[in-house]
C-alpha positions in Angstrom: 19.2 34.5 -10.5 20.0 38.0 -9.2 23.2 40.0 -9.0 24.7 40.6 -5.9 28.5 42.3 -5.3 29.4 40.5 -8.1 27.9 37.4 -7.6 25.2 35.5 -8.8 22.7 34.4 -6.1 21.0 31.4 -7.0 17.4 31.1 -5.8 16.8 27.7 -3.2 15.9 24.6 -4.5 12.9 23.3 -3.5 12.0 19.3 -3.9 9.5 18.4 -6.5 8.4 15.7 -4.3 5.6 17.0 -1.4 6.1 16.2 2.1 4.3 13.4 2.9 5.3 11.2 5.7 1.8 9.5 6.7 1.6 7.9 2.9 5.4 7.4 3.0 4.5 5.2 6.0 1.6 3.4 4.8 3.4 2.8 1.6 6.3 1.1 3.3 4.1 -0.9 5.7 1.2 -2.0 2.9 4.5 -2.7 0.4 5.4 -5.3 2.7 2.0 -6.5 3.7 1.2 -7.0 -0.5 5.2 -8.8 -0.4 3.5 -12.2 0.8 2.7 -14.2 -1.5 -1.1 -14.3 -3.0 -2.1 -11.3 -0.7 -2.1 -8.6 -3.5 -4.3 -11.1 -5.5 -6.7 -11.8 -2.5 -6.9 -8.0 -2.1 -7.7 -7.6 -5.5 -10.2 -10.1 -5.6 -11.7 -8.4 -2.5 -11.9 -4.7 -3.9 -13.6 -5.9 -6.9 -16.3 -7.3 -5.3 -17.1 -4.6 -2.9 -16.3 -1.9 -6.3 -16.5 -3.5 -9.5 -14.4 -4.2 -12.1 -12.1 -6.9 -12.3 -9.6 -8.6 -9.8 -7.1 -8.0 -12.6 -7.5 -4.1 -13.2 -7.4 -3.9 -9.4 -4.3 -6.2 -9.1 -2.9 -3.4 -11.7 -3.7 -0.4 -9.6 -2.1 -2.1 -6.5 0.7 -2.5 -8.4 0.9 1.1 -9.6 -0.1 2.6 -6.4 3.3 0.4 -4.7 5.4 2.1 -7.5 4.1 5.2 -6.8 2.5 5.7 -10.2 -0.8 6.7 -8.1 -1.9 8.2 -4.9 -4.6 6.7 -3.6 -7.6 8.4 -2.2 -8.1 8.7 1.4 -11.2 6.0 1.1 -9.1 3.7 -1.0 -5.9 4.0 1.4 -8.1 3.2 4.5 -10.2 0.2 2.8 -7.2 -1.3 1.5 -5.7 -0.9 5.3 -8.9 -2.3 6.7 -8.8 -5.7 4.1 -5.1 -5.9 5.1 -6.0 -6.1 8.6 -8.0 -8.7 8.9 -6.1 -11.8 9.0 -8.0 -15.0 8.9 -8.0 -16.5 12.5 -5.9 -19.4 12.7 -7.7 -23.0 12.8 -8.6 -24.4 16.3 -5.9 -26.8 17.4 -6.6 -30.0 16.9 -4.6 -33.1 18.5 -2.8 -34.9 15.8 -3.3 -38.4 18.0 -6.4 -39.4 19.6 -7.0 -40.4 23.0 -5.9 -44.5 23.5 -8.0 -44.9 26.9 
């Protein structure tokens, strides 16, 4: 603080909390994607077979990563993207009755 006429100036305030609207985005958008139920599992199960460990320590990462205990790494962020993305395709439609004729 400095003294001014009198007065005390008081120095800004700056936000502890870095600008960062790209992960702010992807956090929002993968916290709901991980929301459905069984889909932070099946994403664990993934990243531990492409890097090691276990489908547990990476359910735990997830988790931290979605409470913002973590940022992930540019690689992680976009392989978790790219296992969220790909949605099974849905099963061919079958007819639920047979043809009488």
């Amino acid at each position: 603080m400095t003294k001014c006429n009198n007065f005390l100036t008081v120095p800004p305030v700056f936000s502890a909390k870095a600008d960062r609207p790209y992960f702010d985005a992807w956090l929002k958008r993968t916290r709901k994607q991980l929301a459905v139920s069984g889909r932070l599992s099946q994403t664990a199960l993934l990243l531990s077979q492409q890097e090691g460990g276990t489908m547990e320590s990476w359910a735990e990462r997830l988790r931290g990563l979605l409470d913002g205990h973590e940022v992930p790494s540019l690689d992680l962020l976009t392989r978790i993207d790219t296992l969220l993305s790909h949605t099974p395709s849905p099963p061919p439609h079958q007819e639920s009755q047979g043809s009488l004729w």
